[in-house]
N, CA and C atoms as an extended XYZ file, in Angstrom:
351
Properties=species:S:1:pos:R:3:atomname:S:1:resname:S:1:resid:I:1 pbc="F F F"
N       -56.385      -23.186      -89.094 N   UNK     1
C       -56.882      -23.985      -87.994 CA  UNK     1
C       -58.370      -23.756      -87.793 C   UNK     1
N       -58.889      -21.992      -88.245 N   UNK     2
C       -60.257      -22.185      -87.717 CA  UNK     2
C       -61.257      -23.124      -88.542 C   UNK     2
N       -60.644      -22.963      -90.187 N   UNK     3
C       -61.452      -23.555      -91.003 CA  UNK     3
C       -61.774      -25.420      -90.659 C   UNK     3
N       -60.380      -25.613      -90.185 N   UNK     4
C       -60.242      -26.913      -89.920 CA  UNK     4
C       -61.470      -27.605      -88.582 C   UNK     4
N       -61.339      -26.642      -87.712 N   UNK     5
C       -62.204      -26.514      -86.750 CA  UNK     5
C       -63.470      -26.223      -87.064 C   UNK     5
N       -64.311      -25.402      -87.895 N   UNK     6
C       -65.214      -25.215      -88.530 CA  UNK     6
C       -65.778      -26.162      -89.512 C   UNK     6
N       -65.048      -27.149      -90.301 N   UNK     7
C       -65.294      -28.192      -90.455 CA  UNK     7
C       -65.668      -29.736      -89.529 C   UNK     7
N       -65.306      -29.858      -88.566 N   UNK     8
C       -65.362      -30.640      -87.399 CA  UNK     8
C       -66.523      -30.473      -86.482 C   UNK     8
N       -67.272      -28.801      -86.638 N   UNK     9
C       -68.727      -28.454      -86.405 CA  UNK     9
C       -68.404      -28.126      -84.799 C   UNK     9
N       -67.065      -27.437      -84.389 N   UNK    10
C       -66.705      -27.479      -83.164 CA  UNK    10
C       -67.036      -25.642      -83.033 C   UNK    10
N       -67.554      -24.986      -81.882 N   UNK    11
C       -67.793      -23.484      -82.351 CA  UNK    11
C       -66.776      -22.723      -81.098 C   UNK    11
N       -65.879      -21.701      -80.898 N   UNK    12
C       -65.377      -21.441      -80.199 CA  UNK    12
C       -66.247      -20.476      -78.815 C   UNK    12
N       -65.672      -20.586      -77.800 N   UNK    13
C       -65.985      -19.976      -76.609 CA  UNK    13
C       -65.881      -18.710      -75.969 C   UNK    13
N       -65.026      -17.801      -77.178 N   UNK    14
C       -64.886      -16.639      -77.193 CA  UNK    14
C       -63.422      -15.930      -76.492 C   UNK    14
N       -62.831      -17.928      -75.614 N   UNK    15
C       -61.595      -17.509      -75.309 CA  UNK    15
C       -60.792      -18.030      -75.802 C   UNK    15
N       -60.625      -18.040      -76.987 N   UNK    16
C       -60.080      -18.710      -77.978 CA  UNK    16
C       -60.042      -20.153      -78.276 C   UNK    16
N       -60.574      -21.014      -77.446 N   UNK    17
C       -60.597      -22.245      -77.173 CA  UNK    17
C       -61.979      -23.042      -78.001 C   UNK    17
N       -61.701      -24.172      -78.416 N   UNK    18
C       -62.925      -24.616      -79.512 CA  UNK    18
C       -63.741      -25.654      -79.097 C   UNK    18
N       -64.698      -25.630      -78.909 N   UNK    19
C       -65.825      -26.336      -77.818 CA  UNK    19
C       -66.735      -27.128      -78.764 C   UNK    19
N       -67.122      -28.231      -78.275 N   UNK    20
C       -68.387      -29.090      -79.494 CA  UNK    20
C       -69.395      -29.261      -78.516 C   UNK    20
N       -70.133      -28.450      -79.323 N   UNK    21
C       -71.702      -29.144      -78.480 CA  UNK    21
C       -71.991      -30.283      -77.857 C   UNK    21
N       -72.638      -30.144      -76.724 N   UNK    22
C       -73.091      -31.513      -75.943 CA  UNK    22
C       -74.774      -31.887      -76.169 C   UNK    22
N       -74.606      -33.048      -76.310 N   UNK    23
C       -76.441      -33.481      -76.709 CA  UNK    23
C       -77.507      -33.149      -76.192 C   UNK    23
N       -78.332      -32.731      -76.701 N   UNK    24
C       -79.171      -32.223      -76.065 CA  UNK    24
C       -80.483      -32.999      -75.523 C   UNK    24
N       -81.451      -32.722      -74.876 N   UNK    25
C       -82.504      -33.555      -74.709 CA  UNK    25
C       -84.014      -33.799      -74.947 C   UNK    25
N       -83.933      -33.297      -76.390 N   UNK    26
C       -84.878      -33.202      -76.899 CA  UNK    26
C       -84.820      -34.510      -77.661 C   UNK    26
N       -85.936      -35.142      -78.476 N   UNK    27
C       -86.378      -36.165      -79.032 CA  UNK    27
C       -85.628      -36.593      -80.232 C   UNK    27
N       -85.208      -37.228      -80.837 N   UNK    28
C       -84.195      -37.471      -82.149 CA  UNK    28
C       -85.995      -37.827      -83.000 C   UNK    28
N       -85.771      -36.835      -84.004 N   UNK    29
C       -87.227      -37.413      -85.210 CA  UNK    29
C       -86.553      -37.944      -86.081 C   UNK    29
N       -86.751      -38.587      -86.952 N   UNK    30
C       -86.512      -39.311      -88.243 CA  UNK    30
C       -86.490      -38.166      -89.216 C   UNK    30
N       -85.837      -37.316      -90.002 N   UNK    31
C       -86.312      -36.856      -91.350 CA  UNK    31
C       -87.302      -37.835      -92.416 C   UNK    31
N       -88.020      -36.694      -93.117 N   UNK    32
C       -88.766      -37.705      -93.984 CA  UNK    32
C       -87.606      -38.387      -94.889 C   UNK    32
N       -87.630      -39.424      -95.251 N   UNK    33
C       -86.576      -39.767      -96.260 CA  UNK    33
C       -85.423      -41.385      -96.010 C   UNK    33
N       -85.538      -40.915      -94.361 N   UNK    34
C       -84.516      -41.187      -93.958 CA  UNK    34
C       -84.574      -42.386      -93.006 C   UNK    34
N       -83.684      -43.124      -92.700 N   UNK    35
C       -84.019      -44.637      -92.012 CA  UNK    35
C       -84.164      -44.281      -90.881 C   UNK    35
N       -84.954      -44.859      -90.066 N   UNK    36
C       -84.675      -44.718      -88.269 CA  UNK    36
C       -84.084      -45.758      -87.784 C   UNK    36
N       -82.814      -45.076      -86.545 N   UNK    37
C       -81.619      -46.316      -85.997 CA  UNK    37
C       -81.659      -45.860      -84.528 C   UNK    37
N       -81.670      -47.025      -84.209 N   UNK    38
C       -80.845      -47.041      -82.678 CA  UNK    38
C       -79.744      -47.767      -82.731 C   UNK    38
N       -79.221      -47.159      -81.990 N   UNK    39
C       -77.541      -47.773      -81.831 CA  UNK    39
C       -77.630      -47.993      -80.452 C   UNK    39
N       -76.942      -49.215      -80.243 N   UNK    40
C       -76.326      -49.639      -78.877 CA  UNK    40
C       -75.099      -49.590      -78.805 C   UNK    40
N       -74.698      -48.748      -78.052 N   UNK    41
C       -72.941      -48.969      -77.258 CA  UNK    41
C       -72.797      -48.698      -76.172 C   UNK    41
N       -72.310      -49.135      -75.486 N   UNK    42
C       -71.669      -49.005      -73.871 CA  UNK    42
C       -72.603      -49.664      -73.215 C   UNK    42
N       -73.268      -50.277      -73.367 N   UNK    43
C       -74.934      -50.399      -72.800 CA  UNK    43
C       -75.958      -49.667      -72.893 C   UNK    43
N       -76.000      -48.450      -73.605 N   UNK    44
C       -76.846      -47.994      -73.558 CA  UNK    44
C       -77.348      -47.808      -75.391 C   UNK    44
N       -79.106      -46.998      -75.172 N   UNK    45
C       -79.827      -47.160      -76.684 CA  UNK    45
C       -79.540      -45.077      -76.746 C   UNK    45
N       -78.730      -45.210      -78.390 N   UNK    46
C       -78.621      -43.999      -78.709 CA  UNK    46
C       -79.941      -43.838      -79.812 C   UNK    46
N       -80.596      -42.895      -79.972 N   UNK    47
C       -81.007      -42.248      -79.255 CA  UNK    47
C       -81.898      -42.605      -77.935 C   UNK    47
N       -81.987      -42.005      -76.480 N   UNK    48
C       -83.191      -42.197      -75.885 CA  UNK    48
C       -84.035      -42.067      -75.639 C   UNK    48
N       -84.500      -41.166      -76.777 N   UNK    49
C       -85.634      -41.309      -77.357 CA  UNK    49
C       -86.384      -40.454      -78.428 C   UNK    49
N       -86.461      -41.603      -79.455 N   UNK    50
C       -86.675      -41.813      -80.621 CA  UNK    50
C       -88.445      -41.647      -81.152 C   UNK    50
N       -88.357      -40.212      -82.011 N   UNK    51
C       -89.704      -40.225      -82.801 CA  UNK    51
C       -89.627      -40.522      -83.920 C   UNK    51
N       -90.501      -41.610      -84.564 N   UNK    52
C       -91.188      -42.102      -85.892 CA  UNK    52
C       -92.267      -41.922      -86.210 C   UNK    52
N       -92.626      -42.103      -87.175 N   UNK    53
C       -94.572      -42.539      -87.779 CA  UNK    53
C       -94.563      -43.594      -87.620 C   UNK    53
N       -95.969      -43.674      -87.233 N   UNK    54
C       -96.753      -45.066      -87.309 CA  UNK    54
C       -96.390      -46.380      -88.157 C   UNK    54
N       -96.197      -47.691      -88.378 N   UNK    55
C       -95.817      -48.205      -89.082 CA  UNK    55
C       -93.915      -48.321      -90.179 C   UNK    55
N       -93.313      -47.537      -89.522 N   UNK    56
C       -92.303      -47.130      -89.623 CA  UNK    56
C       -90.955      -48.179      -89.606 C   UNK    56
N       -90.385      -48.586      -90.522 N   UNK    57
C       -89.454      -49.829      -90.413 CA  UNK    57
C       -88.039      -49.107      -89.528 C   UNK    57
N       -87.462      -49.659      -88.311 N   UNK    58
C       -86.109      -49.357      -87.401 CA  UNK    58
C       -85.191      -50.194      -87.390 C   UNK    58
N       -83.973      -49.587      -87.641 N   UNK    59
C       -82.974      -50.696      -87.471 CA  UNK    59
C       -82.246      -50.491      -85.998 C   UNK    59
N       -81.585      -51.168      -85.858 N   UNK    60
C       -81.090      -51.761      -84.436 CA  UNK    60
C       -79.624      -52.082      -84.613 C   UNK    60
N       -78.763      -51.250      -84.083 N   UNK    61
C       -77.111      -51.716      -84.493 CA  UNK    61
C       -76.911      -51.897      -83.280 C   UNK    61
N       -75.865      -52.641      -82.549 N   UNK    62
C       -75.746      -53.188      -81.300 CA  UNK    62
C       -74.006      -53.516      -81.733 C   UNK    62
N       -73.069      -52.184      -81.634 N   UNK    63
C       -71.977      -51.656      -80.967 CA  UNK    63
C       -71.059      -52.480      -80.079 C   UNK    63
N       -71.815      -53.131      -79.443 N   UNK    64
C       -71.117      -54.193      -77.729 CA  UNK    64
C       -70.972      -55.352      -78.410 C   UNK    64
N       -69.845      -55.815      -77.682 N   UNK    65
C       -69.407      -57.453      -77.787 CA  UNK    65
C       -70.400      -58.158      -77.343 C   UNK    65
N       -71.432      -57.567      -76.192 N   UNK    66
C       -72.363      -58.641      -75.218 CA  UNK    66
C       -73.664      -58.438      -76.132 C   UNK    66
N       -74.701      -59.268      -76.187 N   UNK    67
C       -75.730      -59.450      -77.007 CA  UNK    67
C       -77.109      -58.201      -76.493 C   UNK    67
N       -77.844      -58.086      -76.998 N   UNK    68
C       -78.990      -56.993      -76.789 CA  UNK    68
C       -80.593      -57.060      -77.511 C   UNK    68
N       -81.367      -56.641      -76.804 N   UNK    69
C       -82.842      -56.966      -77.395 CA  UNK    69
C       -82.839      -55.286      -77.231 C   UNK    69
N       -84.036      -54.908      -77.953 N   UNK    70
C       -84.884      -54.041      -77.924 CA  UNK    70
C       -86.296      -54.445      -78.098 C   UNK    70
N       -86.709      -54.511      -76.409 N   UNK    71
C       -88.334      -55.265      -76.431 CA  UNK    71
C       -88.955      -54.068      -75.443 C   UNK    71
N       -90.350      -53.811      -75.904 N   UNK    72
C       -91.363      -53.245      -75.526 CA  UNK    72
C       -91.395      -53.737      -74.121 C   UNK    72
N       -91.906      -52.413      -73.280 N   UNK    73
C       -92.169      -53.037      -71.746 CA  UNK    73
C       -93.695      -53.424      -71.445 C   UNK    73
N       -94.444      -52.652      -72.480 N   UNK    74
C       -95.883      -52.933      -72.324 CA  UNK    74
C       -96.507      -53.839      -73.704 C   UNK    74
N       -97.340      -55.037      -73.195 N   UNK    75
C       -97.970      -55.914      -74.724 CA  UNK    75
C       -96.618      -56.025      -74.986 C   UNK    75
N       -96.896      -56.595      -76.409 N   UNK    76
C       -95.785      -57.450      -77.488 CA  UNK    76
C       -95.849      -56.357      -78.596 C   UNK    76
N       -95.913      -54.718      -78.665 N   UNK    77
C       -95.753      -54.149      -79.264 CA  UNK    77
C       -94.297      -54.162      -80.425 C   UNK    77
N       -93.373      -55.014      -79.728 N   UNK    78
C       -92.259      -55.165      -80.521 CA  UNK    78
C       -91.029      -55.634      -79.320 C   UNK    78
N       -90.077      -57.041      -80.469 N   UNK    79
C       -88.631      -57.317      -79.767 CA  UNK    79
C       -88.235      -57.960      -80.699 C   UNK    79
N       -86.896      -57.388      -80.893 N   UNK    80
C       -85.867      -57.650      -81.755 CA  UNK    80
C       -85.873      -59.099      -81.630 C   UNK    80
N       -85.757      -59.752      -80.381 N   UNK    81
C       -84.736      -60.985      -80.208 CA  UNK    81
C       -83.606      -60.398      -79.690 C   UNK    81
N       -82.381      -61.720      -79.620 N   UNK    82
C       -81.522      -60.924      -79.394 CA  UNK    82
C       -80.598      -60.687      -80.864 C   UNK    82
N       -80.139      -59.817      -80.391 N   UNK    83
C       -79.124      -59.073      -81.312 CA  UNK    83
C       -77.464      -58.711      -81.041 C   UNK    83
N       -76.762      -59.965      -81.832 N   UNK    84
C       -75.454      -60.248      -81.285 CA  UNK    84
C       -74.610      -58.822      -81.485 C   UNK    84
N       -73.476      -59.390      -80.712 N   UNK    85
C       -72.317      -57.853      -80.813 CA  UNK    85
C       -72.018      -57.834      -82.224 C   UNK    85
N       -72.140      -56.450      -82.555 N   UNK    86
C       -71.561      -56.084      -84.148 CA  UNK    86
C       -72.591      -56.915      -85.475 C   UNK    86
N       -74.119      -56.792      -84.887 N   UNK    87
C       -75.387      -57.363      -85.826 CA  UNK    87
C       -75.943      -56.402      -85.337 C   UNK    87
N       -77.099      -56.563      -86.880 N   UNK    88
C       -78.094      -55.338      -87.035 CA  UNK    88
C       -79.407      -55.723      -86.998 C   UNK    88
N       -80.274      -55.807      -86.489 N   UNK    89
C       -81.975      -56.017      -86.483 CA  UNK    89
C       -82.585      -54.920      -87.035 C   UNK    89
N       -84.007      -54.981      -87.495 N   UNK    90
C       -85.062      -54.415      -88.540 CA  UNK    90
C       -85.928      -54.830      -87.153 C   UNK    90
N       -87.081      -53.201      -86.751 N   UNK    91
C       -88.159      -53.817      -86.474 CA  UNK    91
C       -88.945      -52.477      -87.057 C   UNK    91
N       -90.630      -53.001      -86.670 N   UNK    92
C       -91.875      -52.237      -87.764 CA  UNK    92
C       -92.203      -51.603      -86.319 C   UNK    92
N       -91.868      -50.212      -86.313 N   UNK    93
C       -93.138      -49.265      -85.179 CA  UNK    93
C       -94.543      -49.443      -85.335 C   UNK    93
N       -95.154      -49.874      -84.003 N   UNK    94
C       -96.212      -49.857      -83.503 CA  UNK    94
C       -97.495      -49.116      -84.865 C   UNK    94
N       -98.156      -49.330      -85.088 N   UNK    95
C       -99.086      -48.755      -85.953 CA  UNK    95
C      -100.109      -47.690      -85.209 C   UNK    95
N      -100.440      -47.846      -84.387 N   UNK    96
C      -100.475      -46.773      -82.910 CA  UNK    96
C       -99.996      -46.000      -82.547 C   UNK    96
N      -100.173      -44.331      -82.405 N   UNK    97
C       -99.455      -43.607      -81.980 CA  UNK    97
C       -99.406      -43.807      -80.290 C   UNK    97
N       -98.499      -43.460      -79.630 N   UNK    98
C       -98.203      -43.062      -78.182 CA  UNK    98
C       -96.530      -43.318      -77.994 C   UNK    98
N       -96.770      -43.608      -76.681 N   UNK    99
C       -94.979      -43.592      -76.061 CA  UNK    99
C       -94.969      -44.893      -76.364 C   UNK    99
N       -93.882      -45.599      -76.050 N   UNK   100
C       -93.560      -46.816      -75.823 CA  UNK   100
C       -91.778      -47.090      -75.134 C   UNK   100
N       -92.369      -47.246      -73.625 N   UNK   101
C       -91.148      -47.623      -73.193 CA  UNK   101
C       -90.533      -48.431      -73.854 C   UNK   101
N       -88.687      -49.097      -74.267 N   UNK   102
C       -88.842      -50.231      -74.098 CA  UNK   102
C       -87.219      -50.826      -73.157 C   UNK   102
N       -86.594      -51.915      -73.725 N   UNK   103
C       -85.409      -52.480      -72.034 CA  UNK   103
C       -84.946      -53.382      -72.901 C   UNK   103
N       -83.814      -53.482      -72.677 N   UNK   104
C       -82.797      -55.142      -72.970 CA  UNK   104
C       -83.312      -56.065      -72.088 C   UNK   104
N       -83.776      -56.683      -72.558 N   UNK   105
C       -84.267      -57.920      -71.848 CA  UNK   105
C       -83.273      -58.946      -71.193 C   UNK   105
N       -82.275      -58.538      -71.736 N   UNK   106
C       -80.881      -59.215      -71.263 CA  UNK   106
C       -80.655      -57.930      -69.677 C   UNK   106
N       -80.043      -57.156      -70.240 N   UNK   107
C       -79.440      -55.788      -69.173 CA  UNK   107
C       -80.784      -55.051      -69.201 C   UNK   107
N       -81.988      -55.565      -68.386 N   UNK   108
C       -83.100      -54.337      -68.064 CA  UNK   108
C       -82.426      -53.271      -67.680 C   UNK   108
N       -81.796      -52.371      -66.984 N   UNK   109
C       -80.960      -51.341      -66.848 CA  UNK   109
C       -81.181      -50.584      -67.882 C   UNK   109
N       -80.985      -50.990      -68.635 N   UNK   110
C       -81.196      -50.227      -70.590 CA  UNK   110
C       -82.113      -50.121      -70.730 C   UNK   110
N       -82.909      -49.107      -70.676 N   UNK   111
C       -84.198      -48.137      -71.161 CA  UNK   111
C       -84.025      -47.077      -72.042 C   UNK   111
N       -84.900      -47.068      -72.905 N   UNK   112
C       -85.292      -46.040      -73.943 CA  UNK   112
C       -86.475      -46.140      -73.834 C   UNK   112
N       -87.372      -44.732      -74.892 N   UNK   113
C       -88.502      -44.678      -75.459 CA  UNK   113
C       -88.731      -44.105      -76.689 C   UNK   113
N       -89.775      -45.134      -77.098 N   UNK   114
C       -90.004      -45.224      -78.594 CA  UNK   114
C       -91.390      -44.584      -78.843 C   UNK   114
N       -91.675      -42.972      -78.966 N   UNK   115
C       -92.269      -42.413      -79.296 CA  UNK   115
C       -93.065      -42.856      -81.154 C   UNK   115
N       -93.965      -42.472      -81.099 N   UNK   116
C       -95.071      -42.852      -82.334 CA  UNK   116
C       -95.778      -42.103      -82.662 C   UNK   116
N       -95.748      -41.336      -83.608 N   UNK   117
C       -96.811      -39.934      -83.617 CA  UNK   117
C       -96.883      -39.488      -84.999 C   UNK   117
């Protein structure tokens, strides 16, 4: 059972009981190599918030039956459009480093930030 559990990346609590880490709140970076994604589900943008490089191509998976943008709150730094339930969008990070809020333009409620550095 422990191996089984040790595979699953779950670490125990010392009272015998097997516990999985909860997320933490530090920044999700991209590895070099590797694609950068946000995912939408429940309404909300996983990660919330996301570091890339400059010029950096992102995809956009959108999880929900109901439709979703990922648009910049400041300038036209970047927006998907919308992006139907169970479709994927491509967008290019800002060539500019800084923050960049951004919101579903559909459900403003939905905030993330799109770090650039």
């Amino acid at each position: 059972m422990c191996a089984l559990l040790a595979l699953a990346g779950c670490t125990g609590n010392g009272n015998g009981v097997a516990t999985t880490p909860g997320p933490t709140s530090t920044p999700s970076t991209t590895p070099q190599g590797t694609e950068a994604r946000i995912t939408i589900k429940g309404f909300n943008f996983m990660p919330a918030d996301l570091k890339v490089r400059p010029g950096e191509k992102i995809t956009v998976s959108n999880f929900d039956s109901a439709p979703h943008t990922v648009t910049s709150k400041e300038g036209n730094a970047f927006d998907t459009g919308n992006i139907e339930g169970g479709q994927s969008a491509t967008f290019t990070a800002p060539s500019k480093p800084g923050s960049y809020p951004f919101f579903c333009s559909l459900h403003p409620r939905m905030t993330a930030t799109l770090t650039v550095g």
